[in-house]
C-alpha positions as CSV (number, residue, x, y, z in Angstrom):
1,X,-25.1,-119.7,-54.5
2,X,-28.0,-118.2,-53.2
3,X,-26.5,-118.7,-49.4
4,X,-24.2,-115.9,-49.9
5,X,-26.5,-113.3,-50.5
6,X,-28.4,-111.5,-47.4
7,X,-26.9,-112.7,-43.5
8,X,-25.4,-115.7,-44.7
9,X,-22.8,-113.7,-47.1
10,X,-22.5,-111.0,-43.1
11,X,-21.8,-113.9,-41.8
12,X,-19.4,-115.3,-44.1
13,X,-17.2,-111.9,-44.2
14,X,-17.9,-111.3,-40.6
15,X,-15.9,-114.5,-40.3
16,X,-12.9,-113.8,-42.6
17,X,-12.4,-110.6,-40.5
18,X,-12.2,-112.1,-37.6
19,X,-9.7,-114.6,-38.6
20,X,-7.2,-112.1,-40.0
21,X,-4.5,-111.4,-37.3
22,X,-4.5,-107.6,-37.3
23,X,-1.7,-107.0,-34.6
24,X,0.5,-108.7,-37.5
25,X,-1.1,-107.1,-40.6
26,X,-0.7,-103.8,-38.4
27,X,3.1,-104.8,-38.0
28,X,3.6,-105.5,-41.3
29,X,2.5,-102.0,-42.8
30,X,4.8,-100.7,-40.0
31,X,7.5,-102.5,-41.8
32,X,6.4,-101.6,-45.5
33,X,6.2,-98.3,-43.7
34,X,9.8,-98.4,-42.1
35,X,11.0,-99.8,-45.1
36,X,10.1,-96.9,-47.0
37,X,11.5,-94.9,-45.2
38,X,15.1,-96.5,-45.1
39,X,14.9,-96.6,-49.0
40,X,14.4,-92.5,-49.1
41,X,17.5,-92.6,-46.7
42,X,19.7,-94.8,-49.2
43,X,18.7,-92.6,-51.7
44,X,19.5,-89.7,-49.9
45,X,23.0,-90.7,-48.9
46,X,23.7,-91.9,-52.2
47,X,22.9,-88.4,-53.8
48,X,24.8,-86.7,-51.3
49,X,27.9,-89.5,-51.9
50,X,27.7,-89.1,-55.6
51,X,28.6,-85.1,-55.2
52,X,32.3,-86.6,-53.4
53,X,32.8,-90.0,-55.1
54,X,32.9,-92.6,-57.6
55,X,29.7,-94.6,-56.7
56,X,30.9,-98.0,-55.8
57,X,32.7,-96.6,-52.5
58,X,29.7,-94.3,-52.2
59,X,27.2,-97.4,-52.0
60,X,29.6,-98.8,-49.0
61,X,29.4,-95.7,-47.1
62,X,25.4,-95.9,-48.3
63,X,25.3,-99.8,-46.4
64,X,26.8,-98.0,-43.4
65,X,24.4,-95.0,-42.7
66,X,21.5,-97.1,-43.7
67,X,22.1,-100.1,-41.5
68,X,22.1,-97.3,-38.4
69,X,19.3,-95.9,-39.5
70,X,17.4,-98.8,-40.2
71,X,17.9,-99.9,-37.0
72,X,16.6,-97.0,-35.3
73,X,13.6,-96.9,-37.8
74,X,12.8,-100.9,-37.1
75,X,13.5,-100.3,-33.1
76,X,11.5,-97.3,-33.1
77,X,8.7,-97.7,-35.8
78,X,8.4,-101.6,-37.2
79,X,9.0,-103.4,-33.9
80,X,8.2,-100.8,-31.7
81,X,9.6,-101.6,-27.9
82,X,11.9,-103.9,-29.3
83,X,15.4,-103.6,-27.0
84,X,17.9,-100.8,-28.2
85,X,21.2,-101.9,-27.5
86,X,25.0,-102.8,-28.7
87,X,23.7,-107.0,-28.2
88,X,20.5,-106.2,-30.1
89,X,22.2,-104.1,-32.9
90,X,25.1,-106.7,-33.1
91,X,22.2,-109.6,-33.6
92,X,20.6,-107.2,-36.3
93,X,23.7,-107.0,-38.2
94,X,24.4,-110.8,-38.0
95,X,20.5,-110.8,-39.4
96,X,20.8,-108.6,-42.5
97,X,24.8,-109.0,-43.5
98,X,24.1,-111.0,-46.1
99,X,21.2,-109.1,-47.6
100,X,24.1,-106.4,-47.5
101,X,26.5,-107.9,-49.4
102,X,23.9,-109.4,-52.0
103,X,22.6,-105.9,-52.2
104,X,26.2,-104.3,-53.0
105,X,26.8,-107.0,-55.9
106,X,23.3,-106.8,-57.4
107,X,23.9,-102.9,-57.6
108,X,28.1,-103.2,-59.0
109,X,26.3,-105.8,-61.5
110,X,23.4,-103.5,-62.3
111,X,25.5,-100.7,-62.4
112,X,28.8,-101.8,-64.0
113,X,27.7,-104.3,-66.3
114,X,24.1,-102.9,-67.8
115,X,25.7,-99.2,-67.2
116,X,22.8,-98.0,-65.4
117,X,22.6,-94.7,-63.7
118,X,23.7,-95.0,-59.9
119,X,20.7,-94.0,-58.5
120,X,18.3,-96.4,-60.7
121,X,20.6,-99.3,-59.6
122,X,20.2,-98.3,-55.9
123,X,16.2,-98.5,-56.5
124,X,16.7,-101.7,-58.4
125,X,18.9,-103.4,-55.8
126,X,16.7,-102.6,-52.8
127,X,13.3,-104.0,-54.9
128,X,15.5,-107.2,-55.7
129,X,16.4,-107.4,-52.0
130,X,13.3,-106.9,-50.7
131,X,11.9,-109.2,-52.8
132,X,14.2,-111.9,-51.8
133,X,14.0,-111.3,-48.3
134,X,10.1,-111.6,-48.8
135,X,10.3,-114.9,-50.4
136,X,12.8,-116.3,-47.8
137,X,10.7,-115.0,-44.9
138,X,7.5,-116.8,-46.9
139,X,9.5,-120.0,-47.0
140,X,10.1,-119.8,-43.8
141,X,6.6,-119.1,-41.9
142,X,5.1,-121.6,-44.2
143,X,7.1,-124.5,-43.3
144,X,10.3,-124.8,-45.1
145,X,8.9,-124.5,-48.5
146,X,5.7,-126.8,-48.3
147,X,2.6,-125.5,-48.8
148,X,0.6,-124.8,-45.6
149,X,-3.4,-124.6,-46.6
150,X,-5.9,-122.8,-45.0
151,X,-8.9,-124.5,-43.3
152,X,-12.0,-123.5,-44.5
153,X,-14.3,-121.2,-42.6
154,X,-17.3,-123.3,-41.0
């Protein structure tokens, strides 16, 4: 224990810094960031939708605005440089269409069947999405589900 006092705990710090990869922690808070930003949009719309319409078509037209915007946020802010185009917003689509639609039944659920207030159940679809779409991606980068472990530092 008494290695990690004095240089040897520098060192030991000095070495986990090194090893985090900052260009993608720096991506990722552009994402939280982004993602933040589409969530005060949903909201937005849905406000403005609730003043015209029942809130189940208003969600739709919510999915609509939000899925442009989102791309323009992730284009410009989250992957910034990534291409802008009809092919690249067609393969975004094909990439979050089914968070979509499990985002519209989680809110009709949350919304018809616990009778919660339209704008709660946007808030609470969108953290159960996100949340999903975390895990997924997790599964994903760490190998389909096993558990990838870290090498100790030398």
């Amino acid at each position: 224990m008494s290695e990690l006092t004095g240089r040897g705990a520098s060192r030991l710090v000095a070495r986990a810094v090194s090893a985090v990869p900052w260009p993608l922690v720096k991506e990722l808070a552009r994402y939280g960031f982004s993602c933040g930003l589409v969530l005060a949009l949903k909201l937005g719309v849905m406000a403005l939708c609730l003043q015209v319409m029942s809130p189940l078509p208003g969600y739709v037209v919510v999915h609509v605005v939000t899925f442009l915007g989102s791309y323009l946020v992730h284009t410009t802010i989250s992957f910034a440089g990534a291409e802008r185009s009809w092919r690249s917003m067609g393969r975004y689509l094909q990439s979050v269409l089914a968070f979509k639609l499990l985002d519209y039944l989680v809110f009709s659920v949350v919304l018809v069947a616990f009778d919660v207030q339209a704008m709660l159940s946007v808030v609470i679809a969108s953290m159960a999405i996100l949340l999903l779409r975390f895990l997924v991606v997790r599964r994903v980068l760490r190998g389909g589900g096993r558990t990838v472990r870290a090498e100790p530092l030398p």
